[in-house]
Structure formats: structure tokens, C-alpha cells
C-alpha positions as CSV (number, residue, x, y, z in Angstrom):
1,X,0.0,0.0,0.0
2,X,0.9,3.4,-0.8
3,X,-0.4,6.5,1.5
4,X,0.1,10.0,2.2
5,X,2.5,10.5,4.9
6,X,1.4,10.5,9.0
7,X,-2.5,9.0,8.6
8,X,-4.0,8.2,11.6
9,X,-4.1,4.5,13.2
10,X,-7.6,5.1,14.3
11,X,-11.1,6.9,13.0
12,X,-14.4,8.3,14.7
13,X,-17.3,6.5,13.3
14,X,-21.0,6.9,13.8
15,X,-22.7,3.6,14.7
16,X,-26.1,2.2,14.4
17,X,-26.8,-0.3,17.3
18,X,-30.0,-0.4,17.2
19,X,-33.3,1.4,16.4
20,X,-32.5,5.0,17.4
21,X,-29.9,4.0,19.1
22,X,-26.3,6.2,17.6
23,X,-23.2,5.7,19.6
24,X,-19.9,7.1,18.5
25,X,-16.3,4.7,18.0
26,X,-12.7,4.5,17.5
27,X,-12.0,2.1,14.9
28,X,-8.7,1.5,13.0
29,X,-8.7,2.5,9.9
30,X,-10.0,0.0,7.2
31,X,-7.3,-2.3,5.7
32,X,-7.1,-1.4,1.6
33,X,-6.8,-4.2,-0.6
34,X,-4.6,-4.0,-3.8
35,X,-7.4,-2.9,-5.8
36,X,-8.8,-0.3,-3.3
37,X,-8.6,3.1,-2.2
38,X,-8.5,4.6,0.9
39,X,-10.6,7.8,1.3
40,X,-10.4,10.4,3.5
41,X,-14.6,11.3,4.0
42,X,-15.2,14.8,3.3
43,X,-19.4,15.2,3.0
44,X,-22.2,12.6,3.2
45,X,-25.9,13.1,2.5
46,X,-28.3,12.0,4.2
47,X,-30.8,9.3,2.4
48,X,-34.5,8.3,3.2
49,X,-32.6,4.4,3.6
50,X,-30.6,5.8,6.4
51,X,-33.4,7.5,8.0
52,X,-35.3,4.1,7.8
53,X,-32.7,1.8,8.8
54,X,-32.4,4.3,11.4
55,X,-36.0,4.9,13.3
56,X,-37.0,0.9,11.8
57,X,-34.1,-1.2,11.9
58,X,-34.7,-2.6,8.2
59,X,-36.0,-1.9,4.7
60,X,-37.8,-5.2,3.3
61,X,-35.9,-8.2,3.5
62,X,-32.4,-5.7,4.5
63,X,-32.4,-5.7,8.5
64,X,-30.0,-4.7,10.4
65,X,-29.0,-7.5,12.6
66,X,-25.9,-5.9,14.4
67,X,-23.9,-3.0,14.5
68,X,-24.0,-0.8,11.1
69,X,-22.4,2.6,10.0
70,X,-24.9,4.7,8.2
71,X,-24.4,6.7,5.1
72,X,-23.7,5.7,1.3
73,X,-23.8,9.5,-0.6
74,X,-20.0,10.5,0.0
75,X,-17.4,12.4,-1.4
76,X,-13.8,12.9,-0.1
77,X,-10.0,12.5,-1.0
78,X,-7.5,9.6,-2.1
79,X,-5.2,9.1,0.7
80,X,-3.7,5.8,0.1
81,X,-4.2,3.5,-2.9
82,X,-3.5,-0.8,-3.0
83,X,-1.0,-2.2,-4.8
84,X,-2.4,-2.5,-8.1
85,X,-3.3,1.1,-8.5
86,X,-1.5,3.9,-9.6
87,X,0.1,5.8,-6.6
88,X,-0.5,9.1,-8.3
89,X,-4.4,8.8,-7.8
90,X,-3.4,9.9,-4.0
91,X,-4.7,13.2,-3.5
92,X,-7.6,13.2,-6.2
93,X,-10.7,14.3,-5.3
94,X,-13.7,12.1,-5.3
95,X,-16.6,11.1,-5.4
96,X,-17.6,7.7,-4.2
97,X,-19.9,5.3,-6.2
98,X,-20.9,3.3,-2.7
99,X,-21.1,-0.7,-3.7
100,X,-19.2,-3.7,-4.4
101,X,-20.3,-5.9,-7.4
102,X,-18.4,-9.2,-8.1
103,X,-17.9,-8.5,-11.6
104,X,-18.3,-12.2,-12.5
105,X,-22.0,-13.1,-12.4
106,X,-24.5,-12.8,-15.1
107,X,-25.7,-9.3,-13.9
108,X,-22.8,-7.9,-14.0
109,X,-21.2,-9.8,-17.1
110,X,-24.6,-8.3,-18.4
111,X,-24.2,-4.9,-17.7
112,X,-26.3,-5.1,-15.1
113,X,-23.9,-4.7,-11.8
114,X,-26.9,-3.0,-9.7
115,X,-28.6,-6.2,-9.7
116,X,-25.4,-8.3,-8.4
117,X,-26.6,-11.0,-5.9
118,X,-23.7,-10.4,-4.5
119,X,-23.6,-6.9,-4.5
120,X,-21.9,-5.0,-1.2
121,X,-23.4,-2.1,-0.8
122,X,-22.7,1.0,1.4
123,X,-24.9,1.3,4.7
124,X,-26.7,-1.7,4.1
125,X,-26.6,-4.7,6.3
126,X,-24.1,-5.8,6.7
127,X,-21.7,-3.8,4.8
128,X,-20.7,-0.7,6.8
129,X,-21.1,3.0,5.2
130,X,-19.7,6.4,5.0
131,X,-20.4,8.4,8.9
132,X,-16.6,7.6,9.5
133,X,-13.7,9.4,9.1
134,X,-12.0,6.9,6.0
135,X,-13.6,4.3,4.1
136,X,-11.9,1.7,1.0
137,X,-13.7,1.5,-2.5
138,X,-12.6,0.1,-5.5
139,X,-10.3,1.9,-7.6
140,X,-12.9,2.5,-10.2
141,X,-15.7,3.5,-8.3
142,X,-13.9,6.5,-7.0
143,X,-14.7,9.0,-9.8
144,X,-12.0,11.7,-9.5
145,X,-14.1,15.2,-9.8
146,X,-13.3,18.4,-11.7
147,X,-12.5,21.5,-8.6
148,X,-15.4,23.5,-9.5
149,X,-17.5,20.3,-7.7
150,X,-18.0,21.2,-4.0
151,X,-17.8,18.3,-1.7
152,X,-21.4,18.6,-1.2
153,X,-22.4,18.4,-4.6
154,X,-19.6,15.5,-5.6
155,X,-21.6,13.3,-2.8
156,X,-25.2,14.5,-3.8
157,X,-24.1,13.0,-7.4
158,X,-25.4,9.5,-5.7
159,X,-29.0,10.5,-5.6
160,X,-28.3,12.1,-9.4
161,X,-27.3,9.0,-10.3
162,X,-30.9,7.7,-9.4
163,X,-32.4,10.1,-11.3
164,X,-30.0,9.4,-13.9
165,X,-30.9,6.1,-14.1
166,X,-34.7,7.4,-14.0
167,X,-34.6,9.1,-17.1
168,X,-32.7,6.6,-18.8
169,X,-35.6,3.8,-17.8
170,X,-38.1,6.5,-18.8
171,X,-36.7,7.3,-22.2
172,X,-36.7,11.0,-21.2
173,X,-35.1,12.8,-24.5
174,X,-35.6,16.4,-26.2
175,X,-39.4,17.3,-26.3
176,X,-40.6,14.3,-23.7
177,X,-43.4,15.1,-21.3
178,X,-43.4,13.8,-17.6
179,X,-45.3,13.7,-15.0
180,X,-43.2,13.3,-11.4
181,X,-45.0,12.3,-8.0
182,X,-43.5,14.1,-5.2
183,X,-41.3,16.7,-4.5
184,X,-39.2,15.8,-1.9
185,X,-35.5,15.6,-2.8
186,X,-35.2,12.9,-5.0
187,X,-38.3,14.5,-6.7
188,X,-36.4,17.5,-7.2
189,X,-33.7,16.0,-8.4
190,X,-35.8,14.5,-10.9
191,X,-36.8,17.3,-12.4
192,X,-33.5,18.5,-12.8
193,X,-32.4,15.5,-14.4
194,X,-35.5,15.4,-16.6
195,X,-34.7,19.2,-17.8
196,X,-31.2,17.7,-18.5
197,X,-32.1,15.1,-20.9
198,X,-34.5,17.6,-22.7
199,X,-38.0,17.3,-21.3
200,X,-39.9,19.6,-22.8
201,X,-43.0,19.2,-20.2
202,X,-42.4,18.6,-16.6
203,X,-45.7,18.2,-14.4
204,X,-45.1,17.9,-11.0
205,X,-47.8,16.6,-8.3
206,X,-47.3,17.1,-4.5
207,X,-49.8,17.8,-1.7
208,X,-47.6,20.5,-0.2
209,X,-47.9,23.9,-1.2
210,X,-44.0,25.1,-0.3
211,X,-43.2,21.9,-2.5
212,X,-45.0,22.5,-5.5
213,X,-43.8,26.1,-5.4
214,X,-39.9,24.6,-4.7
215,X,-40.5,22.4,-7.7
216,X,-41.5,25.7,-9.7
217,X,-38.1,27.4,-8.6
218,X,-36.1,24.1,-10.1
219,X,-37.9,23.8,-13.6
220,X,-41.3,22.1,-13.2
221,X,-43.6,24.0,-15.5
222,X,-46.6,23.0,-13.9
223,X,-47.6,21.8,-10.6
224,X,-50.6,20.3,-8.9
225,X,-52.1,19.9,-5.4
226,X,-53.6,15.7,-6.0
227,X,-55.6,16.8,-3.4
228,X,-57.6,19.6,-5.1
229,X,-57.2,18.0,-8.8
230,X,-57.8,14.4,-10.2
231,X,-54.8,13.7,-11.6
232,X,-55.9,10.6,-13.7
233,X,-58.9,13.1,-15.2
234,X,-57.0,16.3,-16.4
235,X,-56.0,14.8,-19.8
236,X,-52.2,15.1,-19.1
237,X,-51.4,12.6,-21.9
238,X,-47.5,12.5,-20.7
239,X,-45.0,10.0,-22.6
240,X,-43.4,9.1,-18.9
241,X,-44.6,9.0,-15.1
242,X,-41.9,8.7,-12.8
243,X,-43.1,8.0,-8.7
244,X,-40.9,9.5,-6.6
245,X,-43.9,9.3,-3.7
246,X,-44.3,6.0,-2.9
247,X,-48.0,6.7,-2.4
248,X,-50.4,3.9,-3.9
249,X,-52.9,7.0,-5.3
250,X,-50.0,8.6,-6.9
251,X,-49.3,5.4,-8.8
252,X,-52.2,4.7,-10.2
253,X,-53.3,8.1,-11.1
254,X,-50.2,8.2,-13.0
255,X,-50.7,5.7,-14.4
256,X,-54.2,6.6,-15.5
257,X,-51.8,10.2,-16.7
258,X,-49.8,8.3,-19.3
259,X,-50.6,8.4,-23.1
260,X,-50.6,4.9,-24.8
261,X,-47.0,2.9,-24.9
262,X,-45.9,5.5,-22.3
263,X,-43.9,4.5,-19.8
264,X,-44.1,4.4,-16.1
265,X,-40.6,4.3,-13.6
266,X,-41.2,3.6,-9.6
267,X,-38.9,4.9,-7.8
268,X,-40.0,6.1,-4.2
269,X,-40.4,3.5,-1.4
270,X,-43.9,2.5,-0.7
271,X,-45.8,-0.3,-0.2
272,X,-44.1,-3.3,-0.7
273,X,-47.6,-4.3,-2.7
274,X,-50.1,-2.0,-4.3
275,X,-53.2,-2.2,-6.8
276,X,-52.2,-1.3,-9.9
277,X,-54.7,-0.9,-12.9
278,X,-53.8,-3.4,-15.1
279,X,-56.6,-3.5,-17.7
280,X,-55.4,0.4,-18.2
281,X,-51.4,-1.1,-18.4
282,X,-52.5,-3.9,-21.0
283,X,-54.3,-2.2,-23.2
284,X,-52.4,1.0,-23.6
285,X,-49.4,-0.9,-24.0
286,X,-47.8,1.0,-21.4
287,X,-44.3,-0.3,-19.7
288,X,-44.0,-0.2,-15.8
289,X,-40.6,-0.9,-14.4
290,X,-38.8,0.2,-11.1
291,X,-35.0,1.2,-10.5
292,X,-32.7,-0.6,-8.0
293,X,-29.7,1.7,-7.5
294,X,-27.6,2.9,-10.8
295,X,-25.0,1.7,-13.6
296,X,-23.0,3.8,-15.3
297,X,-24.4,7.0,-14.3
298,X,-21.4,9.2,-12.5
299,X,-19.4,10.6,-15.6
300,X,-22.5,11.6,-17.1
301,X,-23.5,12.7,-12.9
302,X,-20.2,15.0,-13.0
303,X,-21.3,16.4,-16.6
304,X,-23.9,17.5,-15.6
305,X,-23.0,19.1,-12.3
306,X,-19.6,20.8,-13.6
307,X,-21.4,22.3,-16.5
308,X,-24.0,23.5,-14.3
309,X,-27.3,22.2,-15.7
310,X,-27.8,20.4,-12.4
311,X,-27.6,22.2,-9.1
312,X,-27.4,20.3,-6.2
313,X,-25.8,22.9,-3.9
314,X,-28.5,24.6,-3.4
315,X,-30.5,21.2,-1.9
316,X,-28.0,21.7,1.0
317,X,-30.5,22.7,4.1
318,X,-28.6,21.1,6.5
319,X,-25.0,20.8,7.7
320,X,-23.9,18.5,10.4
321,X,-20.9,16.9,12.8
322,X,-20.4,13.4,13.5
323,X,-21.5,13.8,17.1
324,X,-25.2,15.2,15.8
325,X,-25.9,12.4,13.1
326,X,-29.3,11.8,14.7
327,X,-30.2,15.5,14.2
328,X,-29.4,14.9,10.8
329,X,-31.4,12.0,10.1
330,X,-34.3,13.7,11.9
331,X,-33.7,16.8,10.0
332,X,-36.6,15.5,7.2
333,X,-39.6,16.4,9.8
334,X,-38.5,19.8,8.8
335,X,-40.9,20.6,5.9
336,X,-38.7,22.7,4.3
337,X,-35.8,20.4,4.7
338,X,-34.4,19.0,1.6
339,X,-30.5,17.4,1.8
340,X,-28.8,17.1,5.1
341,X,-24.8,16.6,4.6
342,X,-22.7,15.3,7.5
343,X,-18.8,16.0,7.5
344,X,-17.1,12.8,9.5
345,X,-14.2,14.9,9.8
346,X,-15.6,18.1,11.5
């Protein structure tokens, strides 16, 4: 291994032992393997899977069984590369594309390293995240960032990277119409990233009034309160829905939104099952899919950023220490929260 000189034999981490239950450790700092990285944490985001791993103690079938370190949207610096990478990566910037695939299965021979059955995965059990002072990756999931990428923004790139991915599924390109459920910050996001690819018509549907007028501010060109309108009834005639809600109405009514072989991507998490109208799906030929995670998406993340089509310093509402982590993940029952970012090393 190759490092910077003088690091420090051990590292502050935040530490999940339970439901609500945050305790704060010494731990050495993580071995790096010859194909690894070791990166000084600079900025983490807070997630809605941190938040619920935190106050729950599981999302579906991923429960956490024993101590976990929150935390998978990171950016930081190269301090000490394996053996079989190039010693002069030490002192890039990053930012860190949090998972593990095995590069050997059919998923990931396929293209398809999100769906790796073997996936390791930042933050979630058992694999340990990003509330700590260093954390390894593999050499070429840390994307070295251009310097006009704060270190909040080079860590909000991993929720980018979902609506990225969104877009992609959706088939979002110059002219497209969508129609996005919620504007909470992946929601926003969204519309961002739906601007980006070209969308021509962005609808956006919350039941919050500060949220609809938020999504205004960051390029939705018309909202609505589902409360006050029918969504499924006002003709919207979109080519894509995107739910970034998780609300079983919100589904269906857009659903009941899109205009024959339209296409519908599920992205918030709701009910693990929900009604869906399928007689409307089958015979409008309309494709419904979710997204799991992201491929590919962080050059085309840092594009975006750098050339400033996508802003994601301003989703910043929040700014935290490793000793207030539980502020931070309670910081959403803020209405007017949007991205909380916790600095390890602060």
C-alpha cells in the first residue's frame, strides 16, 4: 500500500446499534486491498434508507442484525491506494460510487452490476457505510471530480445518479413530457435530471404547497395539489410517469396520466404491494418498471453538475458533525428540509 505521509491509526465513526440508538467509536482504519482506495470522507448526504434503517431497523428483506455505520452518498479524497493502482491517484478528489459488485455473475457480465446478488453495498446490512472518518472502495468507483464540484455536490451525485438512471428507464429525451409524484428531494432531483435530458413538459404533483412552489423554482412548468385536482382526469397525456412518492394513489393516477406505450418508472419507497390498474397497463401498451440503484451514471453525474445544468448545492439545508448524526437524520420532519450533509471529519 501506498499512502500520504502520517494517517492516523484510528477513526471516529458513527454507529447504528439499534433502532434510534447512535453511539460514536474509535475504529482503525480499514485495511485497503490491492485494488482499493482509501478515502479520507469529506461530505455525506443523508438518504430516506438511512433514515429508515435508522428509526425501523430494516428496509424489506435488509435488517440490520448488528452494528452498522450509516451513510452511502460520499465524497472525499484519495489518501492511500492498494497495490495495483497507480500511486499518483493519492490526492484526487472524489466522489464515491458506494457498492461492491463481483464483476463475474450474469448481472454484471450483463451490464447489469446494480442487480449483483452479490452486491456490497454501502450502509446496508451488513456492509458498513460512509459516517466515518476513511472508508476503501474500488479503484474505479472512485470517480475523481473536476475542482469547480463542491464536496457537497460531488456526494449528492449518488442520488443524481438515481435520477439518472430514472430518465434513462423512462426514455426522457428532447421534447418528452413527464409527469413526477412528489417533490421531496429525490423528486427534485428529478426534475432537474428530466430538464437535462431535454423534457420539454415537466408536471409535478405534490400535496404540499411550499413543494410545489420549490418544484416551480427548479424547472417544473406546472404543478398540482392531487388533493384539489384528479390527476388521472386532467387529460395530461405525458410519454413518462416517474413516482418518486411512494403513495399507492400517486401510482395509479399516474398511471391513468400516461398516453398509450408511455412508460411508467417507480422509484420512491412504498408499499411493498399495491393495486395497480392493469386493464389500463395492457391495453395501452404502457411499460411499468422500477429502479434498483444505478450503472454507469457518475461521468455523465459529473457532466452535468460541472457544466452547471444540475444544481445540487442549493439542496444543501442542513450541515452537520459526526456527534449530531441523529439531528441529521431527523432533520426530514422539517418541511422545508431537503438534503442534510454530514462532514465525518468536523
Amino acid at each position: 500500500m501506498t499512502q500520504t505521509p502520517a494517517l492516523p491509526e484510528t477513526m471516529r465513526v458513527s454507529v447504528l446499534n439499534g433502532v434510534q440508538n447512535l453511539t460514536i467509536e474509535d475504529r482503525p482504519l480499514p485495511v485497503v486491498q490491492p485494488d482499493e482506495v482509501l478515502v479520507k470522507v469529506a461530505a455525506v448526504g443523508v438518504c430516506g434508507s438511512d433514515v429508515h434503517y435508522y428509526r425501523h431497523g430494516k428496509i424489506g428483506d435488509f435488517v440490520v442484525d448488528g452494528p452498522l455505520v450509516l451513510g452511502h452518498e460520499l465524497s472525499g479524497k484519495i489518501v492511500a491506494v492498494g497495490a495495483d493502482v497507480d500511486a499518483a491517484r493519492i490526492g484526487e478528489r472524489v466522489a464515491v460510487e458506494p457498492q461492491r459488485p463481483c464483476k463475474n455473475c450474469r448481472e454484471c457480465r450483463a451490464g447489469r452490476y446494480n442487480l449483483c446478488p452479490n452486491m456490497e453495498f454501502y450502509a446496508t446490512p451488513p456492509i458498513d457505510g460512509a459516517f466515518a472518518g476513511y472508508v476503501t472502495i474500488q479503484a474505479d468507483f472512485a470517480h475523481a471530480i473536476p475542482d469547480n464540484l463542491s464536496d457537497e455536490a460531488a456526494a449528492l451525485l449518488e442520488p443524481l445518479s438515481v435520477a439518472i438512471t430514472t430518465m434513462r428507464k423512462a426514455g426522457i429525451e428532447p421534447g418528452s413530457s413527464i409527469l413526477i409524484a412528489g417533490a421531496g428531494p429525490i423528486g427534485i432531483i428529478c426534475i432537474q435530471a428530466a430538464k437535462a435530458f431535454g423534457a420539454s413538459e415537466i408536471i409535478v404533483s405534490d400535496l404540499v404547497a411550499e413543494r410545489r412552489e420549490r418544484a416551480l423554482s427548479y424547472g417544473a412548468t406546472r404543478v398540482i395539489d392531487p388533493v384539489a385536482e384528479d390527476v388521472a382526469a386532467l387529460g395530461l397525456d405525458v410519454n413518462a410517469f416517474v413516482d418518486a412518492s411512494g403513495s399507492p394513489r400517486a401510482v395509479d393516477a399516474g398511471i391513468r396520466a400516461v398516453r398509450p406505450a408511455g412508460t411508467v418508472v417507480l422509484v420512491g419507497l412504498g408499499n411493498p404491494e399495491m393495486t395497480l390498474p392493469v386493464e389500463q397497463i395492457q391495453n395501452l401498451e404502457i411499460t411499468v418498471t422500477g429502479i434498483f440503484r444505478y450503472t454507469n451514471t457518475w461521468p455523465a453525474a459529473i457532466h452535468m453538475v460541472s457544466s452547471g445544468v444540475v444544481d445540487l448545492d442549493s439542496l444543501v439545508t442542513g450541515k452537520f458533525d459526526l456527534d449530531h448524526v441523529a439531528e441529521a437524520l431527523n432533520s426530514d420532519q422539517n418541511p422545508d428540509s431537503l438534503k442534510s450533509i454530514v462532514y465525518p471529519g468536523k
